[in-house]
C-alpha positions in Angstrom: -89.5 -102.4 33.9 -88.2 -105.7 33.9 -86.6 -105.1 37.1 -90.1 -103.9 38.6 -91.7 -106.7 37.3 -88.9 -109.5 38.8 -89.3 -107.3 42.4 -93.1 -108.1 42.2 -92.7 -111.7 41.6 -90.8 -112.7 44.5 -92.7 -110.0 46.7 -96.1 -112.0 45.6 -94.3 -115.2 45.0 -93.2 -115.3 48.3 -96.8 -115.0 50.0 -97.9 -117.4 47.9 -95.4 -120.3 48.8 -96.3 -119.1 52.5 -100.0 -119.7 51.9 -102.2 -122.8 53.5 -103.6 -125.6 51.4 -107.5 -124.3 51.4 -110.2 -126.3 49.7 -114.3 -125.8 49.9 -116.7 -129.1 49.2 -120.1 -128.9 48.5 -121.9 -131.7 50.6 -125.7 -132.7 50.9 -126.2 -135.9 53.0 -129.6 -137.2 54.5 -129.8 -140.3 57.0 -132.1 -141.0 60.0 -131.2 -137.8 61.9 -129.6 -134.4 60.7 -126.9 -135.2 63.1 -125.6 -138.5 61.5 -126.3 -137.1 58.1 -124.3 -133.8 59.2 -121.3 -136.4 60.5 -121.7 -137.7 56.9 -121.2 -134.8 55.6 -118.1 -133.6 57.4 -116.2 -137.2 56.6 -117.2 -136.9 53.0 -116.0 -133.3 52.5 -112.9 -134.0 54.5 -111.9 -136.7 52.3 -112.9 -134.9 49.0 -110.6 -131.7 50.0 -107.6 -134.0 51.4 -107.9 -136.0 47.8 -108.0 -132.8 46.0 -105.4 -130.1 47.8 -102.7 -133.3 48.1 -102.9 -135.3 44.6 -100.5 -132.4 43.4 -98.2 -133.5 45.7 -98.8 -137.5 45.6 -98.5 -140.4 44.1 -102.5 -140.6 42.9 -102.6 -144.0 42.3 -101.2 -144.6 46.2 -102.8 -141.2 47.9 -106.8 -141.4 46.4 -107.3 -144.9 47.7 -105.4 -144.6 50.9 -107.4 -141.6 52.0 -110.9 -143.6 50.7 -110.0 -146.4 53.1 -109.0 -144.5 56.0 -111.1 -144.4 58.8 -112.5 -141.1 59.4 -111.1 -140.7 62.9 -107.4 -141.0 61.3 -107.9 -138.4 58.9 -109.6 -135.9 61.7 -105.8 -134.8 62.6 -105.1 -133.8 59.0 -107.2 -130.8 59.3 -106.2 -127.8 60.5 -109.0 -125.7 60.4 -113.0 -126.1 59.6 -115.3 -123.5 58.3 -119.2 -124.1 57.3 -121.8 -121.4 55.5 -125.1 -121.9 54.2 -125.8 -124.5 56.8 -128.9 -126.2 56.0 -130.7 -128.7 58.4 -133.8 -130.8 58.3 -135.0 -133.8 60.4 -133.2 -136.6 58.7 -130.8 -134.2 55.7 -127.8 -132.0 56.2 -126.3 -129.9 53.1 -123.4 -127.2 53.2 -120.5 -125.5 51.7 -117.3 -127.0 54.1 -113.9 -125.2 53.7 -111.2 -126.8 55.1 -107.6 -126.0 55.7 -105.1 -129.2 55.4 -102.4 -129.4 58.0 -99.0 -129.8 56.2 -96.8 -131.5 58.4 -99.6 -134.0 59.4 -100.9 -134.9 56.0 -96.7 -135.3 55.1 -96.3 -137.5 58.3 -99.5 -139.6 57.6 -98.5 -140.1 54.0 -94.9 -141.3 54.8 -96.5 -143.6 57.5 -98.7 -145.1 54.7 -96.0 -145.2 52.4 -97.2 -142.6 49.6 -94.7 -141.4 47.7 -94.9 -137.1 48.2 -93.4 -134.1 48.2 -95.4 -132.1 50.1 -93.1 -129.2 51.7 -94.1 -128.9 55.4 -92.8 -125.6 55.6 -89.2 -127.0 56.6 -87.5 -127.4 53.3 -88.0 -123.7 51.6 -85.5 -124.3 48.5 -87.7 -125.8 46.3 -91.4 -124.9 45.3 -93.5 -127.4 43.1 -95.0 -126.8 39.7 -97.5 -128.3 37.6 -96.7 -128.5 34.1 -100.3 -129.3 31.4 -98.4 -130.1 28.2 -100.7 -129.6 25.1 -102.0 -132.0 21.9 -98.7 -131.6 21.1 -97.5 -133.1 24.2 -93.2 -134.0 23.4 -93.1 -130.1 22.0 -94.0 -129.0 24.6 -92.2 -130.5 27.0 -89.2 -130.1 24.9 -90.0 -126.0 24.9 -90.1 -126.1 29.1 -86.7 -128.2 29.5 -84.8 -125.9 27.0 -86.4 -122.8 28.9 -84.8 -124.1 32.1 -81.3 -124.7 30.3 -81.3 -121.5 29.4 -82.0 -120.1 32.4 -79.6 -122.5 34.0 -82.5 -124.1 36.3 -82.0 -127.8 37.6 -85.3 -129.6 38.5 -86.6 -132.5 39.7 -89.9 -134.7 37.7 -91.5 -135.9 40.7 -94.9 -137.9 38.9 -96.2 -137.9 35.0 -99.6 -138.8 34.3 -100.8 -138.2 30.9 -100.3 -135.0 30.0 -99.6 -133.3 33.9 -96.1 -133.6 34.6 -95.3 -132.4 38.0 -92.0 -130.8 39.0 -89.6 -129.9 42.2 -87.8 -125.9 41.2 -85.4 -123.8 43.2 -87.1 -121.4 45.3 -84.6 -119.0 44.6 -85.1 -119.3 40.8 -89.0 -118.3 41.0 -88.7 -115.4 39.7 -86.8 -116.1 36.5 -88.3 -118.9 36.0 -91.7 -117.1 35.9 -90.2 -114.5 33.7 -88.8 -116.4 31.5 -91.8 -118.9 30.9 -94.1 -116.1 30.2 -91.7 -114.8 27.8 -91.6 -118.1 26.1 -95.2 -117.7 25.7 -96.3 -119.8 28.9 -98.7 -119.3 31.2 -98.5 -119.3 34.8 -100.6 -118.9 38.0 -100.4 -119.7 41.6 -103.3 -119.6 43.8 -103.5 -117.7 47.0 -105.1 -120.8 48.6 -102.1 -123.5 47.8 -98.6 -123.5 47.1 -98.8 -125.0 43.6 -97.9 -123.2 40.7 -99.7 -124.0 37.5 -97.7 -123.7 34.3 -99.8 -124.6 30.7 -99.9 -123.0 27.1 
């Protein structure tokens, strides 16, 4: 069973460290014409998916004002795809759902250029896979609980940022599956969405 159980990991973990960083915004803009409102729109849902699909992987403090004073033209690039539904349009209003898919190796080159601190894998470094760990009320527990998991498994990893109770970590790619195993058997929680590259580890 166990053995059934590790085999599916890495076949799903695998996909899932292979997937894009996908992200959907809400927007509803009006200005004098549908057009500029609809350029609106577009800007603000660009930055609002950029913000929210590469904080994992950032500095916040450096990354969320960087990408609010950007100009809009040098965040175009950063996008790798664009997708709109439920389009609505009137003379002077402009509302949608936007999904976007962020481009990898130019959001990592445009972050080291603007010297935020990230580790956002472009696809060329597949060792290591990042995780998200939300430590509960009992915060130094917790965290105690994780580190002695990963000594028992033998797993060295790399804290990348901590703010309040988020601690967000570098692991071996190669140690995925253990690590899942073995965090679950601890009586962690894990899950990794098909739409990002993050995994999500809580209590």
């Amino acid at each position: 069973m166990k053995k059934l159980l590790l085999f599916f990991l890495l076949t799903v973990g695998s996909g899932v460290y292979a997937a894009e960083l996908i992200g959907s915004a809400y927007v509803n803009m009006t200005s004098d014409t549908s057009s500029a409102a609809k350029t609106m729109a577009i800007n603000d849902a660009r930055r609002q998916i950029l913000i929210d699909k590469l904080s994992p992987y950032a500095m916040t403090d450096q990354l969320v004002p960087a990408i609010k004073d950007a100009k809009s033209a040098d965040l175009v690039n950063l996008i790798a795809e664009t997708k709109i539904d439920n389009e609505k349009i009137s003379d002077t209003a402009y509302s949608a759902k936007i999904t976007m898919t962020v481009d990898k190796v130019a959001s990592r080159t445009w972050m080291v250029e603007n010297d935020i601190q990230n580790w956002l894998n472009d696809g060329s470094n597949t060792d290591v896979f990042v995780a998200q760990i939300i430590l509960g009320d009992d915060a130094i527990t917790d965290w105690a609980d994780f580190n002695r998991i990963m000594r028992a498994e033998r797993v060295d990893f790399t804290t990348k940022y901590i703010v309040g109770k988020s601690v967000t970590v570098e692991l071996p790619t190669s140690s995925r599956a253990s690590i899942t195993i073995a965090l679950r058997g601890a009586g962690w929680r894990t899950a990794a969405s098909a739409a990002d590259e993050l995994m999500r580890v809580w209590k």
